[in-house]
Backbone as CSV, one residue per row, in Angstrom:
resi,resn,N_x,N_y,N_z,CA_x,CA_y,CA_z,C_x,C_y,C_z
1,UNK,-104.104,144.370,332.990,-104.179,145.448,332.040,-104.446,146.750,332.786
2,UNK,-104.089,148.126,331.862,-103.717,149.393,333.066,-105.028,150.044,331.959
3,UNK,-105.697,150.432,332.061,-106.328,151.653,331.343,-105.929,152.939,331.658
4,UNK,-105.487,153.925,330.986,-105.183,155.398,331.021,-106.288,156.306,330.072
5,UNK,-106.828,157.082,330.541,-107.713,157.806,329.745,-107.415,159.347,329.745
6,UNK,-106.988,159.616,328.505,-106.547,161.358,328.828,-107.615,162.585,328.986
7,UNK,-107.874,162.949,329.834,-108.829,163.316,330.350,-109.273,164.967,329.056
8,UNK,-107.910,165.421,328.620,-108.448,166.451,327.373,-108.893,165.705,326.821
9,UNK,-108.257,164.881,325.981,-108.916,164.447,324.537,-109.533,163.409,324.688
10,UNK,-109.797,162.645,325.896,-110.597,161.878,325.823,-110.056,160.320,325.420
11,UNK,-108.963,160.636,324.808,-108.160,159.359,324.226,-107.927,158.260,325.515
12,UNK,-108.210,156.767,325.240,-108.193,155.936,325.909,-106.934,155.148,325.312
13,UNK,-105.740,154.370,326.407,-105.162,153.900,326.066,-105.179,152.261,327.088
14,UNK,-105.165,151.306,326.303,-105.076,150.319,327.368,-103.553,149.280,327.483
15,UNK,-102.620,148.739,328.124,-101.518,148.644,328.085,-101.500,147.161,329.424
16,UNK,-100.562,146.342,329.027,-100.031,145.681,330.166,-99.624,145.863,331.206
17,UNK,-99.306,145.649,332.559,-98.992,146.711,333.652,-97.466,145.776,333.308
18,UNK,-96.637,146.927,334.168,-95.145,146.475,334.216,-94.488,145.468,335.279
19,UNK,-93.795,145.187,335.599,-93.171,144.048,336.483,-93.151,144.688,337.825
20,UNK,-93.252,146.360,338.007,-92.788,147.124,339.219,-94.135,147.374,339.364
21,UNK,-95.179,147.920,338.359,-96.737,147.950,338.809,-97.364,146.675,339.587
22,UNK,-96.932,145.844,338.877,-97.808,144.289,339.521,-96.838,143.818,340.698
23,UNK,-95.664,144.187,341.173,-95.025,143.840,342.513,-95.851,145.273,343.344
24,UNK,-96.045,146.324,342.675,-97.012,147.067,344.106,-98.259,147.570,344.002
25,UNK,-99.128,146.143,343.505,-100.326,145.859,343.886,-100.302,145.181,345.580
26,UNK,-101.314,145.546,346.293,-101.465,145.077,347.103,-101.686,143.848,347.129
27,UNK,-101.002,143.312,347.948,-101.880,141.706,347.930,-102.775,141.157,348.875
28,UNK,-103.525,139.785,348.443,-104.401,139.713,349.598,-104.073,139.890,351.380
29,UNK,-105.478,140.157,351.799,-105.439,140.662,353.305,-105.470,139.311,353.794
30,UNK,-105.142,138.883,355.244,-105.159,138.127,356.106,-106.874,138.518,356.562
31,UNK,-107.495,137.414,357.048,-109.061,137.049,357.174,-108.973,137.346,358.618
32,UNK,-110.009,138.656,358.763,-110.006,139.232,360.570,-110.191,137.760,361.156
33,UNK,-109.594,137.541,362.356,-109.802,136.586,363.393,-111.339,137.206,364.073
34,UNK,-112.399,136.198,363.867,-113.352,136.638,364.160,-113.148,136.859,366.422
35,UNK,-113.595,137.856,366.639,-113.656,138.178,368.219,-114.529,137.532,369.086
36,UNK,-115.495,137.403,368.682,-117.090,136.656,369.471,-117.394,135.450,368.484
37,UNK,-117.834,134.741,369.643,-118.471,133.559,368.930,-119.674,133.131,369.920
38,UNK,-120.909,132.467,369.411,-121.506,132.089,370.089,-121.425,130.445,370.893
39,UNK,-121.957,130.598,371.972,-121.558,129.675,372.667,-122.253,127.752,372.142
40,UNK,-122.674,128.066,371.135,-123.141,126.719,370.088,-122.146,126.470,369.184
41,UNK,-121.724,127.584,368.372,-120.423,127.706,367.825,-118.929,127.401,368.482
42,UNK,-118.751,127.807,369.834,-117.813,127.419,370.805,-117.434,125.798,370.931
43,UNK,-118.242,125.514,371.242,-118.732,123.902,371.896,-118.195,123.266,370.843
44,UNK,-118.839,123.549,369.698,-119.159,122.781,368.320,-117.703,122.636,367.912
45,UNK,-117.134,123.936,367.625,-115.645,123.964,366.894,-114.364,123.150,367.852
46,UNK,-114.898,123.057,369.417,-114.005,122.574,370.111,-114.413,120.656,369.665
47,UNK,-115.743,120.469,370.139,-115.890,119.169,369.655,-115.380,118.734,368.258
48,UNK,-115.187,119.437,367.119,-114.849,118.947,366.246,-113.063,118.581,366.235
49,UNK,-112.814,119.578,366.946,-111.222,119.678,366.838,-110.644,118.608,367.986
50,UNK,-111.473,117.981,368.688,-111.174,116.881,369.660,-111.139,117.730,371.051
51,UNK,-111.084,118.846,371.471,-110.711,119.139,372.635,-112.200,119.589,373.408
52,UNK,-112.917,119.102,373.235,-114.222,119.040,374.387,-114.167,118.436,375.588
53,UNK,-113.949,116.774,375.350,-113.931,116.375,376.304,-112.850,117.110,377.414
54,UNK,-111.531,117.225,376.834,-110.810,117.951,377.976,-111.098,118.802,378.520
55,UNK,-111.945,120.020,377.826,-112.566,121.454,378.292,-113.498,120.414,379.578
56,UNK,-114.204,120.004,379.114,-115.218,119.260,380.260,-114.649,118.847,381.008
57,UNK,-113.569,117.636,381.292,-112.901,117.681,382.642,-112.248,118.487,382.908
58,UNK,-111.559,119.520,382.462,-111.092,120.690,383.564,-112.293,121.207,384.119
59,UNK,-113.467,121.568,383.355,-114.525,122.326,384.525,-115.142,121.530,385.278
60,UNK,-115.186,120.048,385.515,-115.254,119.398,386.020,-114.349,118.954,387.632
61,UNK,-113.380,119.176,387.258,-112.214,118.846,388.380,-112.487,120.164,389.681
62,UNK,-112.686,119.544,390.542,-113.055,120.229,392.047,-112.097,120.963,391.836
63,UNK,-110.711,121.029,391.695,-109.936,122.475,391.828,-109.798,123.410,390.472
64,UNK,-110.660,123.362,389.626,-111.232,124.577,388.795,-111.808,125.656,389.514
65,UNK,-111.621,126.685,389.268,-111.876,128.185,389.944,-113.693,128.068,389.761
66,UNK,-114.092,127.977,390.852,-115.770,128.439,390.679,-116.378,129.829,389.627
67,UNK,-115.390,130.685,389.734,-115.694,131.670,388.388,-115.333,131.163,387.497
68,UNK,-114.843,130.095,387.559,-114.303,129.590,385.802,-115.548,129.149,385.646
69,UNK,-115.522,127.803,386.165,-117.115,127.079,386.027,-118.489,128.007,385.979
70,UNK,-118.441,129.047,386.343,-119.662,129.792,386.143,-119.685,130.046,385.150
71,UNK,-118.311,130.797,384.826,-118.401,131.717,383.281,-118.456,130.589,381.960
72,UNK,-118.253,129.595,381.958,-118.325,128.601,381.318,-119.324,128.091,380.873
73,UNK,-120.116,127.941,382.223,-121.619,126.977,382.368,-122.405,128.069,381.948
74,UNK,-122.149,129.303,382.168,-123.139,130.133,381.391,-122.809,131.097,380.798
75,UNK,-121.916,131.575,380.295,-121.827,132.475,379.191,-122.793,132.127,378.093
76,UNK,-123.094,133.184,377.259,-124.279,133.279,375.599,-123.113,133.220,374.870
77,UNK,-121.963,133.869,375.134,-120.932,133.750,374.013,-119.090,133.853,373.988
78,UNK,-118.465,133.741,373.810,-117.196,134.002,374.124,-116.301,134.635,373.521
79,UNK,-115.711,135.583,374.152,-114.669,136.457,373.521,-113.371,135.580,373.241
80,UNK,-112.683,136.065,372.017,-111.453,135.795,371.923,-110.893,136.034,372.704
81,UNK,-110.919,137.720,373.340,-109.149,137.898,374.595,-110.131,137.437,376.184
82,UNK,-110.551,136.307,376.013,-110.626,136.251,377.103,-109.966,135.612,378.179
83,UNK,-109.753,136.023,379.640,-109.069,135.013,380.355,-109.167,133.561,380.638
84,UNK,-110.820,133.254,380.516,-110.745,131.957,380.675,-110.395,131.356,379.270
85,UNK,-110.878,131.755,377.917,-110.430,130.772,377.340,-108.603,131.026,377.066
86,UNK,-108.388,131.873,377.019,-107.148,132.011,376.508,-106.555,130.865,377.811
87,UNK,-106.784,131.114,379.321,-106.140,130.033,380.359,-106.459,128.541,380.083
88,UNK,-107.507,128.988,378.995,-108.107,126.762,379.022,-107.072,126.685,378.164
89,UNK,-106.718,127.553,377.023,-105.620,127.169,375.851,-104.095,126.374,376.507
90,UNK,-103.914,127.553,377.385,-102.915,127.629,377.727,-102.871,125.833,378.213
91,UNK,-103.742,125.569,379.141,-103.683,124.526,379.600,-104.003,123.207,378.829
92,UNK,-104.264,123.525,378.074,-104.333,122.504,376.319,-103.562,122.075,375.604
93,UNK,-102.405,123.137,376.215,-100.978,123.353,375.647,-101.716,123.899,373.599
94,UNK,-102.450,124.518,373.306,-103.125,125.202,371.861,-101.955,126.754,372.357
95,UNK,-101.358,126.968,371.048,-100.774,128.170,371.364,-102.106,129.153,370.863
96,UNK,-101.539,130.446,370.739,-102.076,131.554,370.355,-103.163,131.516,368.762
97,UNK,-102.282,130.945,367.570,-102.459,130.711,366.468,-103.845,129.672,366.564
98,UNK,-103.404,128.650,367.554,-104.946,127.110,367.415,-105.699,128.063,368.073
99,UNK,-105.764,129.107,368.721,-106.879,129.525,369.306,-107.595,130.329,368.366
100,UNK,-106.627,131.282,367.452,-107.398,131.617,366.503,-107.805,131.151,365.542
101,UNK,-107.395,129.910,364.949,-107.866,128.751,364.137,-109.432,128.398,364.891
102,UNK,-109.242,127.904,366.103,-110.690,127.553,366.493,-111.960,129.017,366.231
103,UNK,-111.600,129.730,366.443,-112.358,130.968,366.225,-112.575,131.372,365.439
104,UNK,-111.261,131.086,364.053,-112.269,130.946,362.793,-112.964,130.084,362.465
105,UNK,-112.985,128.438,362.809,-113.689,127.600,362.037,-115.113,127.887,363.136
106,UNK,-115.185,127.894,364.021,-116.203,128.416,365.218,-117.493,129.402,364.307
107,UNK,-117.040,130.201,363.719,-117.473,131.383,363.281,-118.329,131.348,362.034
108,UNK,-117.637,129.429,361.544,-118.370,129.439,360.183,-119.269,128.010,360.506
109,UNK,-119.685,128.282,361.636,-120.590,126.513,362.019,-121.683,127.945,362.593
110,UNK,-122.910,126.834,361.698,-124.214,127.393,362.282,-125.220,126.434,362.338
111,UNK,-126.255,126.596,363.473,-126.607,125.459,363.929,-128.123,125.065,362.718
């Protein structure tokens, strides 16, 4: 329903909207891909989705980059554009989209 109120007289009119009003209503927004997550949230959303253990043997395997394993073993939290995770994806074969899937469900686990 459209309300119009004529602002002289005050007269209120209320009316159905038309077929061209209700095609340019906006429609819903796409849900921000959350950016940060904490590193309890990280862990958690990967364990649920099955891919922990693999995260763990890649930082595990002697030819993992020692800055990987650092930034890993201790980061507080993790960025979305980051290089290591976006390179663990990669190597997960998770495109772009599962990464932001994990980062939303990540975002809604609290400990």
């Amino acid at each position: 329903m459209k309300t119009i109120v004529n602002l002289t007289t005050g007269e209120v009119q209320t009316r159905a909207l038309t077929a061209e009003e209700i095609a340019a209503l906006p429609g819903p927004q796409p849900a921000a891909i959350p950016q940060s997550v904490t590193r309890f949230q990280a862990l958690a959303a990967l364990h649920l989705a099955g891919h922990l253990p693999a995260v763990e043997a890649i930082m595990a395997a002697p030819e993992t980059d020692m800055m990987a394993k650092l930034a890993w073993a201790n980061a507080l939290s993790f960025e979305r554009s980051s290089p290591l995770l976006n390179g663990l994806a990669g190597t997960l074969g998770l495109t772009s989209q599962d990464l932001d899937d994990l980062f939303t469900a990540a975002a809604g686990i609290a400990a």
